[in-house]
C-alpha positions in Angstrom: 177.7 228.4 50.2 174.2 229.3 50.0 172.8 231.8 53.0 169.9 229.6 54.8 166.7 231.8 54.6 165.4 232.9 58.1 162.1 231.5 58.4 158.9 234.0 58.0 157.0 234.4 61.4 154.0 232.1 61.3 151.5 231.7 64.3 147.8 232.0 62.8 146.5 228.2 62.6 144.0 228.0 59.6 140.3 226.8 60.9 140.0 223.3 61.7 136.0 223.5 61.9 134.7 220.2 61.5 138.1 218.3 61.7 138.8 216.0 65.2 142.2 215.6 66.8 144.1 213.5 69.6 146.5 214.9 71.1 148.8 213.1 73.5 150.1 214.7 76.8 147.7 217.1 76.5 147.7 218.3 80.1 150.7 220.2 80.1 153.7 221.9 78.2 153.8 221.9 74.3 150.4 219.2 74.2 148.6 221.9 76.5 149.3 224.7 74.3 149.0 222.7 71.1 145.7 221.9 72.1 144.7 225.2 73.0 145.5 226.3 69.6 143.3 223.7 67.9 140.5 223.9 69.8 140.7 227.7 69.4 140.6 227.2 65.5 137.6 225.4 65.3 138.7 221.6 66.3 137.5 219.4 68.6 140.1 218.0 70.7 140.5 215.0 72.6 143.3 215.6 75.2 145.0 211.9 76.0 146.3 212.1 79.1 147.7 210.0 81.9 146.4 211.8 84.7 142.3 213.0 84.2 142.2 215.5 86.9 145.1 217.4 85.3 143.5 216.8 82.1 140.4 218.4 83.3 142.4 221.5 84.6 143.8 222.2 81.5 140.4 221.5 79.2 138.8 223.9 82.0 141.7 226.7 80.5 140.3 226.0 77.1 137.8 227.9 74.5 136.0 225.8 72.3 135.0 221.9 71.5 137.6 219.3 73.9 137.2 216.2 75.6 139.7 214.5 77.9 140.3 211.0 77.9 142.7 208.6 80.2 145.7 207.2 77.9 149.3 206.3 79.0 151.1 205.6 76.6 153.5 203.7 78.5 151.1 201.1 78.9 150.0 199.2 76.3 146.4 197.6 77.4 145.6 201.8 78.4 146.9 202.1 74.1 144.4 199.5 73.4 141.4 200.4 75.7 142.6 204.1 74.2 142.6 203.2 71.0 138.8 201.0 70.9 137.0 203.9 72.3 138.2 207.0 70.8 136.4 206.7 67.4 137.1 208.9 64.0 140.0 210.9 63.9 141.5 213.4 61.3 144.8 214.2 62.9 146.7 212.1 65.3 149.3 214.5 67.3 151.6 212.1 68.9 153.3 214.4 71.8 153.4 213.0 75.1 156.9 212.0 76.3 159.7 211.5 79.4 163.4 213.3 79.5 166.3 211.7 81.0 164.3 210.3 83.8 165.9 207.7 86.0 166.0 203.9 85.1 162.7 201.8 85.3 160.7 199.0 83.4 156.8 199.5 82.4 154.5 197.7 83.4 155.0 196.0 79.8 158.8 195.5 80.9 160.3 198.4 78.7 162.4 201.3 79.5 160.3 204.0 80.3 161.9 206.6 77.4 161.4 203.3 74.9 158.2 203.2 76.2 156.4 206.6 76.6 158.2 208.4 73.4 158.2 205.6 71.1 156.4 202.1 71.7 153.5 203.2 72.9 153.1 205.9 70.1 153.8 203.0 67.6 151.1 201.0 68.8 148.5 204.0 69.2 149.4 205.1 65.5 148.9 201.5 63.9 145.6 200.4 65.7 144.1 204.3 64.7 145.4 204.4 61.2 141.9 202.6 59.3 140.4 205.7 61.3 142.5 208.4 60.7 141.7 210.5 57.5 144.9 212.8 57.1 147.9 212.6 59.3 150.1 211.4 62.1 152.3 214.0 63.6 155.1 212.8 65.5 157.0 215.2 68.0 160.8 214.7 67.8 163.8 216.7 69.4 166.6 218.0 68.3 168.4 215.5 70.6 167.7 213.3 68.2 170.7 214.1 66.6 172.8 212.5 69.1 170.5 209.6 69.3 172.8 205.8 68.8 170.0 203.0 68.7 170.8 199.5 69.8 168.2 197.5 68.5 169.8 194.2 70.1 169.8 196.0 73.3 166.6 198.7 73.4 166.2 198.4 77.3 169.4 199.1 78.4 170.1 195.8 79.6 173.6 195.3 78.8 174.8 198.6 78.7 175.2 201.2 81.5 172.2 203.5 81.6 172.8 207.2 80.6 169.2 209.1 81.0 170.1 211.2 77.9 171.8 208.9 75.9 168.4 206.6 76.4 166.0 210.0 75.3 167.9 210.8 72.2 168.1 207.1 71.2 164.0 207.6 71.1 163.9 210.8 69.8 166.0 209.4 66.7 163.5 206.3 67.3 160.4 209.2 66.2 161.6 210.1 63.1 162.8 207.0 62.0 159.2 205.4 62.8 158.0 209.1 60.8 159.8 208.2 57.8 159.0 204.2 57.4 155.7 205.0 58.2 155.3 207.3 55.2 157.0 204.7 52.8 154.7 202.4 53.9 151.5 204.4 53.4 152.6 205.5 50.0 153.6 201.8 49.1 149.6 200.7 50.3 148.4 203.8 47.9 147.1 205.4 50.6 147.0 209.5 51.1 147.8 209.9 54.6 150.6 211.4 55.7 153.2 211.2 58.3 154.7 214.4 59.3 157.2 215.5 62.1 158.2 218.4 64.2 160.8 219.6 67.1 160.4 222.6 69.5 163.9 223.7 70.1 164.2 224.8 72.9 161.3 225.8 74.9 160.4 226.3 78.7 158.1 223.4 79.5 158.4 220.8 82.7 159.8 218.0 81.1 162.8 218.4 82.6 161.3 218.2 86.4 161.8 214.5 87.0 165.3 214.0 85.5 166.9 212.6 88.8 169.8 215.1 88.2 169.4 218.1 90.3 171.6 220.2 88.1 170.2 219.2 85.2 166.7 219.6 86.3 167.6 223.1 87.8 169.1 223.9 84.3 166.0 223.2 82.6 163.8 225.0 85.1 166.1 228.2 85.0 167.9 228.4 82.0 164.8 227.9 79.4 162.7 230.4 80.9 165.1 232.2 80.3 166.5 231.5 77.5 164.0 229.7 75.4 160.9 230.0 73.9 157.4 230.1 75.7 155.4 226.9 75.4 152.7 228.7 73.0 155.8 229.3 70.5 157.6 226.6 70.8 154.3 224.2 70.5 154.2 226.4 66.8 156.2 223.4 65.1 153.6 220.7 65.6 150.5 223.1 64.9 152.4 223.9 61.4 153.3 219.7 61.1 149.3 219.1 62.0 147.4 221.9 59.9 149.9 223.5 57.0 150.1 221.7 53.3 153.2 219.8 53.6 154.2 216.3 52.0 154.6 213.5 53.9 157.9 212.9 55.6 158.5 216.6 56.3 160.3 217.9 59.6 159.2 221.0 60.6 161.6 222.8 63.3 162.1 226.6 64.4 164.0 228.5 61.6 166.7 230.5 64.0 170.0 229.6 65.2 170.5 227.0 65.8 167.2 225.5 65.8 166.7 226.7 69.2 164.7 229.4 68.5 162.1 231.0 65.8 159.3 230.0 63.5 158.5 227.3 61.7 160.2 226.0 58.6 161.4 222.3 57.2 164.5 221.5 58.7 167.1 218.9 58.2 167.8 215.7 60.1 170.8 213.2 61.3 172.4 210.3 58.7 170.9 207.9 61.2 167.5 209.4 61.1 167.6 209.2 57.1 168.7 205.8 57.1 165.8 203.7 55.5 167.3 200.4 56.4 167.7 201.4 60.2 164.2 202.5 59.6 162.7 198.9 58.6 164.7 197.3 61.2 163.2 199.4 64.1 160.0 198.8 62.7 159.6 195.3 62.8 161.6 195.1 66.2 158.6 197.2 67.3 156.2 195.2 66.2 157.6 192.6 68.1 158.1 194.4 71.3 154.3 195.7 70.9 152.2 193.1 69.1 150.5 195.5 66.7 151.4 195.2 62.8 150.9 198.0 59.9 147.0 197.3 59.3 147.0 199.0 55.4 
């Protein structure tokens, strides 16, 4: 069997001057730091966020050209009002997202995972795309390997709620929604491109509001000290946003693992390659959300 080639260190984004981004969940974590790194390369940056004043803080911790602008992407008239105002954009960085966080429905009646990480992204992607001019960069997890999706029951209605079982179900929901969305813009002629990325595992707060105290004090321990600092780990998405790769690619670190290390193409679940799973989810979502492919 062939040795797997340990991925070169990469961390110097190429200049973005001129080129405009959105970034989702932009006030904290991987978002914060991927935004940081665009706006440092020349980018202007609109950080999406839920919460302005946060928003603000972390735009305040910036150098260079950012805006901050209110979107929840658990709530779908916020995607819409989001999605009218924003105007052009080049690269759409679709980041924000919940962990294992107790049951609850939106406001739109979803599960909040179904919701935040990947209806509302669905939505925001397909009322952008006549506006966007290269790519959509979907942020995905490793989890999403042990991701089962129900599509007959996507809200946890019939079966007993498991937080993690409900995160990884969404996580294989991003790259499912990656992959069908690149067949369809290839099938409309269109040059776009959807690309992916996961972090591994890296010390962010995403893991604060679990509603498991062990779990949550594993996350707040044991990846500081054990994985990767936000500004490494957000590496995967800047290479998925910025680098010369074809559409459909998942970037992921290159160490053991994938927990750690920098950024190469990495593999991804049965499931998460299965193009009729793929179609399926995607018209369920465009029932669930309203909004339809506009190419």
């Amino acid at each position: 069997m062939a040795r797997r080639r340990r991925a070169e260190r990469w961390d110097a984004v190429p200049r973005q001057d001129g080129r405009r981004f959105v970034v989702t969940g932009a006030s904290g974590g991987l978002g914060l730091e991927t935004a940081r790194s665009l706006a440092a390369a020349g980018a202007h940056v609109v950080l999406a966020v839920r919460n302005l004043a946060k928003g603000e803080a972390a735009a305040g911790s910036m150098r260079g050209s950012v805006e901050v602008c209110r979107l929840d992407v658990a709530d779908l008239s916020s995607v819409h009002e989001f999605a009218e105002a924003v105007g052009p954009v080049d690269v759409l960085v679709n980041n924000a997202g919940v962990l294992a966080v107790p049951y609850a429905l939106t406001v739109d009646g979803f599960e909040t995972h179904l919701a935040t990480n990947h209806l509302g992204h669905f939505a925001l992607t397909n009322l952008l795309l006549p506006r966007i001019t290269d790519r959509v960069v979907v942020v995905s997890s490793d989890s999403h390997h042990t991701g089962e999706l129900d599509l007959t029951d996507l809200n946890w209605q019939r079966r007993d709620y498991k937080p993690y079982a409900a995160y990884g179900a969404t996580k294989l929901a991003n790259l499912l929604f990656m992959a069908e969305l690149q067949r369809r813009l290839t099938a409309a002629g269109s040059t776009l491109r959807a690309t992916g990325a996961h972090p591994g595992s890296t010390a962010t707060g995403i893991t604060a509001n679990t509603g498991n105290r062990f779990k949550t004090w594993i996350g707040s321990w044991g990846h500081p000290l054990f994985g990767m600092k936000p500004w490494q780990g957000a590496l995967t998405t800047l290479y998925a946003a910025t680098m010369d790769v074809p559409g459909n690619t998942f970037i992921g670190p290159g160490g053991f693992l994938e927990m750690r290390g920098w950024p190469t193409s990495v593999g991804r679940s049965q499931q998460a390659s299965d193009p009729e799973l793929a179609k399926e989810l995607w018209v369920r979502s465009e029932e669930l959300t309203g909004v339809r492919f506009p190419l």
